[in-house]
N, C-alpha and C positions, 0 to 999 in steps of 0.2 A: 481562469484557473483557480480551481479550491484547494489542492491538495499539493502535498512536495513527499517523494517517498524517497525510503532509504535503500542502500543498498540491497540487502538481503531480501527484501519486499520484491525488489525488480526483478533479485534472479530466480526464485522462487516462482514468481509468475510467468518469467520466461520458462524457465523447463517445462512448464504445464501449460505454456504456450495460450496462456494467461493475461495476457499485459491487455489486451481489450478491454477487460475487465475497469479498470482504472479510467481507461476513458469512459464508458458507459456510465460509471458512477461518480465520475468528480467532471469529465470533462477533459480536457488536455492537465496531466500534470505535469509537473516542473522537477528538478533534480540540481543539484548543486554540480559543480565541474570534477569535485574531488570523484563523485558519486560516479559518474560518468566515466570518470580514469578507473576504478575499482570493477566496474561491470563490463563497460567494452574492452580497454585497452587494455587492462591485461586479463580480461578473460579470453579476449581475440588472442594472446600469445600462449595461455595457454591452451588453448584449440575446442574451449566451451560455445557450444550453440547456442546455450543462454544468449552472448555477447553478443553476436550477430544479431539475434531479435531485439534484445534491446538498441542495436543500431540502429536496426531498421524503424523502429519505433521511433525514434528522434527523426531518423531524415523524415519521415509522413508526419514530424509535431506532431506526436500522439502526446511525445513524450519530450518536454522545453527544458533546453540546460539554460541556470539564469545564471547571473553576474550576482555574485553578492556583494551590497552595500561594503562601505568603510564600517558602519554601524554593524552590519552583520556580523561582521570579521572580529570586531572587537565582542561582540559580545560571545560568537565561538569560540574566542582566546577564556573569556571570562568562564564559562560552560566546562572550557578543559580542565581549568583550574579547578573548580568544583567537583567535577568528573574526568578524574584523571583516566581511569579505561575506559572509556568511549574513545571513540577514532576523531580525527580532525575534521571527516566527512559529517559523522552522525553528529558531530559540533555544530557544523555549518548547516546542517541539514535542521538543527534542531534551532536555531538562530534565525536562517529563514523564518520557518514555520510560525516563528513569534513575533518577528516583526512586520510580516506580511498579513498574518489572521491566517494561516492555511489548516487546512488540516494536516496532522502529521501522516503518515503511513509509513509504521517504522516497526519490525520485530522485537530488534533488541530490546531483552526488559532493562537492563540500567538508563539505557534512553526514554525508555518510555516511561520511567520514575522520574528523570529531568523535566519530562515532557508535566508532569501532572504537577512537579514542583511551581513550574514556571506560568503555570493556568493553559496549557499549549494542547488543544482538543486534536487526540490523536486514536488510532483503529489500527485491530492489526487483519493479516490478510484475511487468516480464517472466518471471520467476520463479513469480508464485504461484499461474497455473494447473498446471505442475507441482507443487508443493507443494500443490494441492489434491487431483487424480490421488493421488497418493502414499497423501495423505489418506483417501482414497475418498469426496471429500464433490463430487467431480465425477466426469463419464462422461468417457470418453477423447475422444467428438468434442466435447466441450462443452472439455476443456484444450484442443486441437487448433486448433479457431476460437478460442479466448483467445490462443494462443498468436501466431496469424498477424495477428488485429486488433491486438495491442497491441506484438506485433513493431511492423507498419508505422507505425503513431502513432509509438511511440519512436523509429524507425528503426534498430533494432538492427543490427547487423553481422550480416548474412545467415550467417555461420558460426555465432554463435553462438546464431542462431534453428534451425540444421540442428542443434545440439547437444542445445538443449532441446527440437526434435519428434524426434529419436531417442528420447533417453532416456525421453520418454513413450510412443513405439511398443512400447520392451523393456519396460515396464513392464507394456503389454497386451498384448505375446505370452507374458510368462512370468503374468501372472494369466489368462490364457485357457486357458496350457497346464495349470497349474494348478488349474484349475477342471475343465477335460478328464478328469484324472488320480482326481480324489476323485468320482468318477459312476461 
């Protein structure tokens, strides 16, 4: 397990039905329990589909709720202190992440400020269908539709969505010409 994501990240890729993604590119990742009361439990109550995939996703360990450390705990306590509006979750989320070496996968930007504070190598979503591409643990129209569904969820700034389907088009014309080349 390399990575630990945050709430917002899970539902986001649940609605786009998404969450494969994560395993493809990290492997099985991990979530903290607050994490996991935020997305299933009471998204199950209130009658979001997200919750359910996300459920499902833990029962198959796509997706691992861990136990945090006494260490962890204290140092989420410390994190809150610091960061008083981040959640108890993205605390612990962001604790993990540091004491384990994970990668983070986390939206929120005050977190992901903590995150760079703290030296905590973190990715947000819009990002890791390139970073899969790159990988080659995805096809190019498989990052391409990733790219464009979870653009518009986020709502990315259309520049930066023409940035990230660039760089995965050069990616496929220099592995295409490449592959051209060695035949």
């Amino acid at each position: 397990m390399n990575a630990i994501a945050d709430a917002s990240s899970l539902i986001v890729l649940a609605r786009q039905d998404a969450l494969w993604l994560l395993e493809r590119t990290f492997g099985a990742v991990v979530l903290v329990p607050e994490v996991e009361f935020e997305t299933v439990v009471q998204g199950k109550a209130k009658g979001y589909a997200d919750a359910q995939r996300i459920e499902a996703a833990i029962a198959a360990q796509r997706l691992v709720v861990i136990s945090p450390t006494t260490s962890e705990r204290q140092w989420a306590t410390a994190i809150n202190q610091n960061a008083p509006n981040l959640s108890r979750a993205d605390c612990l989320t962001l604790a993990c992440a540091k004491e384990r070496a994970l990668t983070l996968v986390m939206e929120e930007q005050r977190g992901r400020n903590v995150a760079i504070a703290y030296g905590v190598t973190y990715v947000i979503i819009q990002v890791l269908p390139l970073q899969g591409l790159i990988a080659r643990q995805l096809s190019f129209a498989e990052c391409d539709d990733l790219l464009l569904r979870i653009g518009r969820a986020m709502r990315t700034d259309q520049a930066v969505l023409t940035v990230l389907r660039t760089a995965a088009n050069e990616i496929q014309r220099l592995r295409s010409a490449q592959e051209g080349s060695s035949r």
